[in-house]
N, C-alpha and C positions, 0 to 999 in steps of 0.2 A: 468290710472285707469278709468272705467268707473265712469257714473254719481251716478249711486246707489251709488257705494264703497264711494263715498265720500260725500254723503250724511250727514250721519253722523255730519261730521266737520261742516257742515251752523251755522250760529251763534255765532262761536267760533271766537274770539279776535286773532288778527293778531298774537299776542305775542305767545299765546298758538298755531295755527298753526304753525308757524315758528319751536315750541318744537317739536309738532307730525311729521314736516317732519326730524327736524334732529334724531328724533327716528326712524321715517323708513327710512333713509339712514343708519344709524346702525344697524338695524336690517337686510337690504340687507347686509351691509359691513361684517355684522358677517355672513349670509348666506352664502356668497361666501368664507369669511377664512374658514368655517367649512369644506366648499367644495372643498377647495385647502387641508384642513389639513387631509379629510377623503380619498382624492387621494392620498397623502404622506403617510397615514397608509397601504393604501394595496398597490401601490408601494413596503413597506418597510416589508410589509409580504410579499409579493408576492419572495422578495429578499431574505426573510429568509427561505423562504421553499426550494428556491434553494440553500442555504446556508446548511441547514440542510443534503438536501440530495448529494450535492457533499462533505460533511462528511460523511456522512453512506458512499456511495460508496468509498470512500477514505477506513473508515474503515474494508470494506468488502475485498477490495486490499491488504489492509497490515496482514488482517487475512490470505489470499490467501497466500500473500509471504512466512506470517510465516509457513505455513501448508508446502510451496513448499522448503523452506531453512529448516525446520527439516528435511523432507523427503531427502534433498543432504545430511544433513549432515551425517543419516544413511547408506548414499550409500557411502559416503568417508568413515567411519567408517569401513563397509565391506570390501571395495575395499582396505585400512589400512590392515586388518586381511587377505585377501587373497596375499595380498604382500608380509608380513611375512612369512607369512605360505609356499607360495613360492619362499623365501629367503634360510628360513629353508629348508626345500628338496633341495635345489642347492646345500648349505652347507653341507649335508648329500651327496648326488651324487658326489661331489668337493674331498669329502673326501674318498669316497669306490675308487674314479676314482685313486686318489692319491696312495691309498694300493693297487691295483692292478697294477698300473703302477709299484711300486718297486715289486710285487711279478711278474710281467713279466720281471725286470731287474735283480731277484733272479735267476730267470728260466732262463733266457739269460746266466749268469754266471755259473750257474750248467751246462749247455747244450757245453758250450765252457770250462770247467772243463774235463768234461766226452769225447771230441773230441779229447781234448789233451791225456788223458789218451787213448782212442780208438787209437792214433796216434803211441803210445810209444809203 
């Protein structure tokens, strides 16, 4: 400290000096905690803003998923309905295939019916 600053003190009793300096080593001492505790506060904002925002993007991803897993499950749903549905017509087809088969084994038997009689 220069000589001005400490002007002031001339005169003063060893005893009372002695107070004033360990008051201004406490008052540095608290300077520098302030200064260690106001780094520690935005450090730990600084952490939470990243914090905050790899939660919204988290939440922005699992809105995504959700939009993306309803949209399959509408397309399993469909893809569901056009399998049936082309179940059904095989079963429909299976079956015409079926009456036809016996109505050409009808026809087979009329036609070797009518051979034998052509024969006699």
């Amino acid at each position: 400290m220069s000589w001005a600053v400490e002007e002031w003190k001339e005169g003063l009793s060893p005893r009372v000096l002695q107070k004033i300096h360990e008051l201004e080593s406490q008052v540095d001492k608290l300077k520098k905690e302030r200064q260690q505790r106001q780094f520690q506060l935005e450090s730990i904002e600084a952490a939470l803003q990243k914090q905050k925002q790899k939660v919204e993007n988290e939440k922005n991803e699992a809105a995504t998923l959700k939009r993306e897993n309803q949209s399959l499950m509408e397309l399993c749903d469909s893809l569901e309905k056009a399998k049936q549905k082309i179940s059904h017509d095989l079963q429909v087809k299976e079956s015409q295939v079926n009456i036809q088969s016996g109505q050409l084994n009808s026809s087979k038997k009329d036609i070797e019916r009518l051979e034998q009689e052509v024969k006699r």
